[in-house]
C-alpha positions as CSV (number, residue, x, y, z in Angstrom):
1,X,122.7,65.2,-133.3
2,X,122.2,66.6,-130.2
3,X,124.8,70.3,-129.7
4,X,125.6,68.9,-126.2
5,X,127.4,65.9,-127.7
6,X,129.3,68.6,-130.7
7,X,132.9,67.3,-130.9
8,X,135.0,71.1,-130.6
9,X,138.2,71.7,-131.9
10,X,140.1,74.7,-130.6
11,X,143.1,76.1,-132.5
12,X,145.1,78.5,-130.9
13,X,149.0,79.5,-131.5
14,X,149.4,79.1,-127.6
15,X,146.8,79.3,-124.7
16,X,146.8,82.9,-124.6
17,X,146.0,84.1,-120.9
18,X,144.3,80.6,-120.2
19,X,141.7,82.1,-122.5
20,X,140.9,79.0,-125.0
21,X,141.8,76.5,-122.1
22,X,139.1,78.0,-120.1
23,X,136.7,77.8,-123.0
24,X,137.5,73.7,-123.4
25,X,136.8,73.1,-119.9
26,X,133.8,74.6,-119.6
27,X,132.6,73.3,-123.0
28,X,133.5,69.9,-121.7
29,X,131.8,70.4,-117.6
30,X,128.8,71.4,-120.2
31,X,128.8,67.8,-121.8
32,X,130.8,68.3,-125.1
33,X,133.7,66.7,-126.1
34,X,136.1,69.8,-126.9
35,X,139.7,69.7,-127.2
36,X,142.7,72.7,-127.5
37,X,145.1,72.1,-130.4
38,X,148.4,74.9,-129.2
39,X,150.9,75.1,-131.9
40,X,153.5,75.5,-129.7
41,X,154.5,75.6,-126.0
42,X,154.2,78.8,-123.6
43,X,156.4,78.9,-120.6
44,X,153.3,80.4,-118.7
45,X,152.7,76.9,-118.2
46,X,148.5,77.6,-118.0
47,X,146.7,74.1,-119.1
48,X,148.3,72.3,-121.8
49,X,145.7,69.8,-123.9
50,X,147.3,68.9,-127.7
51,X,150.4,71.1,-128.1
52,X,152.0,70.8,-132.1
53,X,155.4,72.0,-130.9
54,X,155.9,73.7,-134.0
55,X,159.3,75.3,-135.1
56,X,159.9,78.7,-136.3
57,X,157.6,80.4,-134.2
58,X,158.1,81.4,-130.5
59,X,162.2,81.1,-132.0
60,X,164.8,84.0,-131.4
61,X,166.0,83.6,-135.3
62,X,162.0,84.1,-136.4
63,X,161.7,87.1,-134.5
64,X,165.0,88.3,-135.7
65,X,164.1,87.6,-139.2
66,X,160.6,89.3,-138.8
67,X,162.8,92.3,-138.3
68,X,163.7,92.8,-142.0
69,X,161.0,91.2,-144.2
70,X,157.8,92.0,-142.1
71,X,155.6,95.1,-141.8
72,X,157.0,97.1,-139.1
73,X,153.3,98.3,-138.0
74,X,152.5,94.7,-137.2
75,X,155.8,94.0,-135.1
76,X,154.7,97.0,-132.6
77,X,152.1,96.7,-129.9
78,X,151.0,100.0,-128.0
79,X,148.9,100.8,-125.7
80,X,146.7,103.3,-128.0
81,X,143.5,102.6,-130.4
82,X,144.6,102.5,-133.9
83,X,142.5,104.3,-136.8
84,X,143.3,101.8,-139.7
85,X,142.4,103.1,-143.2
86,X,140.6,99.6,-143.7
87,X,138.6,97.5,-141.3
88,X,139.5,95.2,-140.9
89,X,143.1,95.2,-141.0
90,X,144.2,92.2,-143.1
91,X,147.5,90.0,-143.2
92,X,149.6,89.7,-146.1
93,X,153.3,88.7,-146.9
94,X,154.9,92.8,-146.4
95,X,157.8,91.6,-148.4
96,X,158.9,88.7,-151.4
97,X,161.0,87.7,-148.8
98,X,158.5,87.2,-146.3
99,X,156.0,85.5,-149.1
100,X,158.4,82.7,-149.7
101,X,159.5,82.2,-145.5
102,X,155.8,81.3,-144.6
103,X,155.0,79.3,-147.7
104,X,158.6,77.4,-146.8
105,X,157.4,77.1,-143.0
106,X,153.7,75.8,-144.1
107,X,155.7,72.9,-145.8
108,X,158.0,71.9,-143.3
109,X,155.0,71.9,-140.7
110,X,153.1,69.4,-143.4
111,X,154.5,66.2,-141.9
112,X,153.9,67.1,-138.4
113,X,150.5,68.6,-138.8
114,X,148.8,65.7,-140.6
115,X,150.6,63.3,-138.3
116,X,148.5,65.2,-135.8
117,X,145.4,65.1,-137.8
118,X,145.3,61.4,-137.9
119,X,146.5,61.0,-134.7
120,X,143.7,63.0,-132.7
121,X,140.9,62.7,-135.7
122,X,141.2,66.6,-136.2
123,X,139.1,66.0,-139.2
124,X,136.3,64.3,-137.2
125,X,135.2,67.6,-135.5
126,X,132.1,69.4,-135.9
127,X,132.8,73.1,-134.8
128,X,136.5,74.8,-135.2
129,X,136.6,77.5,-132.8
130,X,140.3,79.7,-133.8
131,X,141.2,81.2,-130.7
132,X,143.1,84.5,-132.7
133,X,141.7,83.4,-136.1
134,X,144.4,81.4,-137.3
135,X,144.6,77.7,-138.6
136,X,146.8,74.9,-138.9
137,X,148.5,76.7,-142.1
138,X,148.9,80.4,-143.0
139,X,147.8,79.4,-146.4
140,X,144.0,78.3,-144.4
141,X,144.2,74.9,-146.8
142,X,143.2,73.1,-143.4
143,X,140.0,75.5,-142.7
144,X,139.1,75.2,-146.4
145,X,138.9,71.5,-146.3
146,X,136.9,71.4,-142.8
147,X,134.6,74.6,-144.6
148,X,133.6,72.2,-147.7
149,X,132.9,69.4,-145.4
150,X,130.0,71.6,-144.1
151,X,131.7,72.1,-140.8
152,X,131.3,74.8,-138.3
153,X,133.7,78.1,-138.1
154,X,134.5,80.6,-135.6
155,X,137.2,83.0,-135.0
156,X,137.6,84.4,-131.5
157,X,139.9,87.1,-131.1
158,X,141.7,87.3,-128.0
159,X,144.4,90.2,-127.7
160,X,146.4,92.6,-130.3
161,X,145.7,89.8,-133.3
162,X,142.8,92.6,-134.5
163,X,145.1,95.6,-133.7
164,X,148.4,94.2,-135.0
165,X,148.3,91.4,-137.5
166,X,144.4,92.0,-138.5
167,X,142.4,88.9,-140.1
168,X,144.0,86.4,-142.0
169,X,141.5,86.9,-145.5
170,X,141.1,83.4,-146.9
171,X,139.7,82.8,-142.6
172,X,137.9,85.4,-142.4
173,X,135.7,84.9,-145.6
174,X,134.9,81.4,-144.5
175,X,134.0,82.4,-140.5
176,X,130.4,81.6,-139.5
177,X,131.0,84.1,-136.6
178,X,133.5,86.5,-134.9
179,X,133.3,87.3,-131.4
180,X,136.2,89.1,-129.0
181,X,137.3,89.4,-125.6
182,X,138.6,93.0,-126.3
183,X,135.8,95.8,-126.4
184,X,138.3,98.2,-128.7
185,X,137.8,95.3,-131.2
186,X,134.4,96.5,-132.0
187,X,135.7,99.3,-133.8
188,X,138.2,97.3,-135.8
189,X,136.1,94.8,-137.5
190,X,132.1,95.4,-139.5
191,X,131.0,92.0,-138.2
192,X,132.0,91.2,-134.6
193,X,130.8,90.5,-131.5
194,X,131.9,91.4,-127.8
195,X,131.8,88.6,-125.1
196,X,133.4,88.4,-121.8
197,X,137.2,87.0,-121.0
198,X,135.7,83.0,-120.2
199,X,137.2,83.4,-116.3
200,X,136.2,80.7,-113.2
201,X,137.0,83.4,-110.1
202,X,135.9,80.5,-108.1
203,X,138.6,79.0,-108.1
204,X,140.6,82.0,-106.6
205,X,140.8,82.8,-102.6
206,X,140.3,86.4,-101.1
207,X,142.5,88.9,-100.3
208,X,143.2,89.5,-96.5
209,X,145.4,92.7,-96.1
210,X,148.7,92.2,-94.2
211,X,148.9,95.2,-92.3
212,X,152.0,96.2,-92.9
213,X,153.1,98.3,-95.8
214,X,151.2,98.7,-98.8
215,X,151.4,96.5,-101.7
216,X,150.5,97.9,-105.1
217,X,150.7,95.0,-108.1
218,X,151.6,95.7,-111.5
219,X,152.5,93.0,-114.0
220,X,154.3,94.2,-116.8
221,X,154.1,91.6,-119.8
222,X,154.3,94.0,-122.4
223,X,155.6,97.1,-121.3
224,X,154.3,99.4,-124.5
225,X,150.7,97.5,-124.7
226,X,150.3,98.2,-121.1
227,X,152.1,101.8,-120.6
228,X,154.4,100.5,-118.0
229,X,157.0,102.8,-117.8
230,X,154.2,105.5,-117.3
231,X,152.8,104.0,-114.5
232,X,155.9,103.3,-112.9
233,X,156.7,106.5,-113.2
234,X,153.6,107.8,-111.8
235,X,154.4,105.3,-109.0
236,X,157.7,106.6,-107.8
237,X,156.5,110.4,-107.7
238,X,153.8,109.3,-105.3
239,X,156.0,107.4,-103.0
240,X,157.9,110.3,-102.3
241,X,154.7,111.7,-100.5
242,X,153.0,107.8,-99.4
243,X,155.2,105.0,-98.3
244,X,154.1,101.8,-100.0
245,X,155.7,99.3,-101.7
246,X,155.5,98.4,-105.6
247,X,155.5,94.3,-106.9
248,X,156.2,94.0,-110.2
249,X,155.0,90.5,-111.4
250,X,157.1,89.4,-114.7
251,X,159.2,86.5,-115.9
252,X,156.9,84.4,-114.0
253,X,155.1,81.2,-113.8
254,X,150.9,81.4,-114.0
255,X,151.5,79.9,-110.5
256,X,154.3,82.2,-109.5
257,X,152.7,85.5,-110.3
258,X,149.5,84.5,-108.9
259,X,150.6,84.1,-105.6
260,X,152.9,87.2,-105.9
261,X,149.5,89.0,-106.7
262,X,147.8,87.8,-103.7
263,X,150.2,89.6,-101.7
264,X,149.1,92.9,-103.5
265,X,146.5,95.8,-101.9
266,X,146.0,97.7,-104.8
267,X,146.3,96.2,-108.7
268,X,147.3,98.8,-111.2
269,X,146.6,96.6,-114.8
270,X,147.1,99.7,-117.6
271,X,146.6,102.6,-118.7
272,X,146.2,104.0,-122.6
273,X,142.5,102.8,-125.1
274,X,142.5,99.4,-125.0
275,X,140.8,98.7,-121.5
276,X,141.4,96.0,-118.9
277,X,143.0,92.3,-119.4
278,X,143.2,89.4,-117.6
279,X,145.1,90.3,-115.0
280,X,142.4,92.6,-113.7
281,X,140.1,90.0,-113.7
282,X,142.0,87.7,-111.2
283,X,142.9,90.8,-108.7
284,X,139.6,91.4,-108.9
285,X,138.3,87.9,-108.0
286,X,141.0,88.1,-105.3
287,X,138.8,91.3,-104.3
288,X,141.9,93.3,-104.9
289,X,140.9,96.7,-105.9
290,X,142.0,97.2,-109.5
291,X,142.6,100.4,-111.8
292,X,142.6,100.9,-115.4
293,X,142.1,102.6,-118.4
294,X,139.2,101.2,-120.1
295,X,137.9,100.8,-123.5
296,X,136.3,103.9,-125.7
297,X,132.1,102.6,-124.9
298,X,132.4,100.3,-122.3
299,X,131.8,102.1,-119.7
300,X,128.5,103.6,-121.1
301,X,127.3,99.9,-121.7
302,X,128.3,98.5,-118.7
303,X,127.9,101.3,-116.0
304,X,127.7,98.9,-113.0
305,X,131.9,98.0,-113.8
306,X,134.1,98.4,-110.6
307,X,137.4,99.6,-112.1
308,X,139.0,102.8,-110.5
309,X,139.4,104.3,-114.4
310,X,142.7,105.7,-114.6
311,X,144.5,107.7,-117.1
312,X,148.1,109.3,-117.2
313,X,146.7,112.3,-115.7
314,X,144.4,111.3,-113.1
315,X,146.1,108.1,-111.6
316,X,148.6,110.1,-108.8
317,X,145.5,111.3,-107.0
318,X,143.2,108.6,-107.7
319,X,146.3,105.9,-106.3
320,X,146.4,108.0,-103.6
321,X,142.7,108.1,-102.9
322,X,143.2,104.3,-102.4
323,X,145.9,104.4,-100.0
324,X,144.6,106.9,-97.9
325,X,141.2,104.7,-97.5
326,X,141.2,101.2,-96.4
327,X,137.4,101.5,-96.4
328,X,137.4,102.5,-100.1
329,X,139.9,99.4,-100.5
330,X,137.3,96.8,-99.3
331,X,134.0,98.4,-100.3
332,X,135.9,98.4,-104.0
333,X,137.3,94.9,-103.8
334,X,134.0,93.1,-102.4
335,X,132.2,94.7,-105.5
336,X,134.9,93.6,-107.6
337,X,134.6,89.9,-106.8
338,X,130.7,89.9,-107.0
339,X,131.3,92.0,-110.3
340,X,133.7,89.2,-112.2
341,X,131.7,86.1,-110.9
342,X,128.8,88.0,-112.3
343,X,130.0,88.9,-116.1
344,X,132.9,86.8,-116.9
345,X,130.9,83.2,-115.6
346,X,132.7,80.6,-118.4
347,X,129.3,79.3,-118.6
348,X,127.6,82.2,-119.5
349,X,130.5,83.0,-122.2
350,X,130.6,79.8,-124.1
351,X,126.9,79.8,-124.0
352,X,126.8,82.8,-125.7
353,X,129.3,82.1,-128.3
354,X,127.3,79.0,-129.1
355,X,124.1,80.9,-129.1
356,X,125.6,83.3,-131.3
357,X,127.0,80.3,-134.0
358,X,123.5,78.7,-133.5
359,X,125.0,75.5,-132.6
360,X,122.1,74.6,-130.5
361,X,120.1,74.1,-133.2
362,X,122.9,71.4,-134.8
């Protein structure tokens, strides 16, 4: 079998960032047939292929239950590297409680889930790719079967599933290959590899300044994981020496926010360990000139990066810097674009990821 004509199954809770959905499309412009399985909706409304709709997930009674019978530490994202006694961190029922709510959920799903399977063939693919390392089932029984079938399995990990939840054990035993879009990752798990956020900037227009009042962006989707409150903060000091103007981009449409961004001058993504997200990719493929913290390594790997690095105690002057310079604005934000369409090419991604599973010799 030729590894162009691979059938690819992505499983993914939701399409997190556009992430997995950018990793189908390019798989399928590169002659595969690859498909995203989304257990349930997200409002972000980014591309939508098979979606489960699955109850007792994205639910307000889950996430008030999860208060009482699961691990605290998991139920909190920050915006610091954690220092985990074991690596990696691994999921497991915190409570009796908890033990018995999952295995109850996996049961009612049963119906619904292998209505799916024989509906789309799920069992017909070749290569599984878990887009955050989780399955059909928290008990894995769906991996397990595809595993003894001599199929293909990789986990991609694509935001605070590492830091916060950690590997789901049966999974990550069976996983042909880990790879991550998050460089902090590195440190959390003995067999991983980093890759680049999958990201088309083609298919995003240039910035032209308005001339009026400056514009600096911030979209706050998690205040604690990005250290919102900090920057804001930081933000209103320096506008009682600078006038400029502050967008904050939430409760939002994909749509929405990205033409609220393209209004911006300066892109302020977050500060703290973990580095930058996919926010900063699409200011700077609008050749916005973005700031961030950035991951503990990266910038000694990739010394060519064109991030303004900030940190609580150097963003006031290096904001200012920006605002003060238009010249420093575009010089930044031409290198910016040339920078994303450079490392984050989708192609060159899922290549890699396939190179790495060794699907090209399948």
């Amino acid at each position: 079998m030729k590894s162009s004509r691979l059938k690819i199954l992505h499983i993914a809770p939701i399409n997190t960032s556009g992430v997995p959905g950018q990793m189908v499309l390019t798989e399928r412009k590169l002659g595969f047939e690859s498909r995203l399985l989304t257990l349930f909706h997200d409002d972000r409304n980014y591309y939508r292929d098979i979606c489960l709709e699955l109850p007792f997930i994205d639910f307000r009674v889950t996430k008030w239950i999860k208060k009482y019978v699961s691990s605290p530490d998991k139920l909190v994202v920050s915006n610091t590297a954690k220092k985990p006694a074991r690596i990696p961190i691994e999921w497991h029922p915190y409570s009796t409680a908890e033990k018995i709510l999952v295995k109850v959920r996996d049961v009612f799903w049963i119906p619904r889930v292998q209505c799916a399977i024989r509906k789309y063939k799920l069992d017909r693919f070749d290569v599984f790719q878990l887009d955050g390392g989780l399955g059909l089932y928290r008990n894995s029984r769906f991996i397990r079967q595809m595993k003894a079938q001599g199929k293909k399995i990789i986990c991609c990990y694509t935001g605070s599933d590492l830091r916060t939840r950690g590997v789901i054990p049966a999974i990550d035993r069976l996983s042909d290959l880990n790879v991550t879009v998050e460089y902090d990752h590195l440190l959390l798990h003995p067999k991983i590899s980093h890759i680049f956020f999958p990201f088309n900037a083609e298919n995003f227009s240039a910035h032209q300044p308005s001339g009026g009042k400056i514009r600096i962006g911030h979209a706050p989707t998690n205040r604690a994981a990005k250290g919102s409150d900090t920057i804001l903060s930081i933000l209103d000091l320096l506008k009682k020496e600078i006038d400029f103007q502050i967008v904050l981009i939430q409760n939002l449409s994909y749509s929405q926010a990205i033409k609220l961004k393209q209004t911006c001058d300066i892109f302020i993504d977050q500060i703290g360990d973990l580095g930058y997200g996919i926010n900063s990719l699409e200011a700077l493929a609008m050749g916005i000139p973005c700031c961030s913290c950035l991951a503990k390594g990266f910038e000694r790997q990739y010394t060519d990066h064109p991030f303004v690095v900030i940190d609580k105690d150097n963003m006031y002057e290096k904001v200012k810097q920006l605002l003060q310079s238009p010249q420093r604005r575009k010089e930044i934000g031409a290198r910016g674009r040339l920078w994303v369409r450079k490392f984050h090419n989708a192609e060159n991604v899922v290549q890699k990821i396939h190179r790495l599973a060794g699907l090209e010799e399948l």
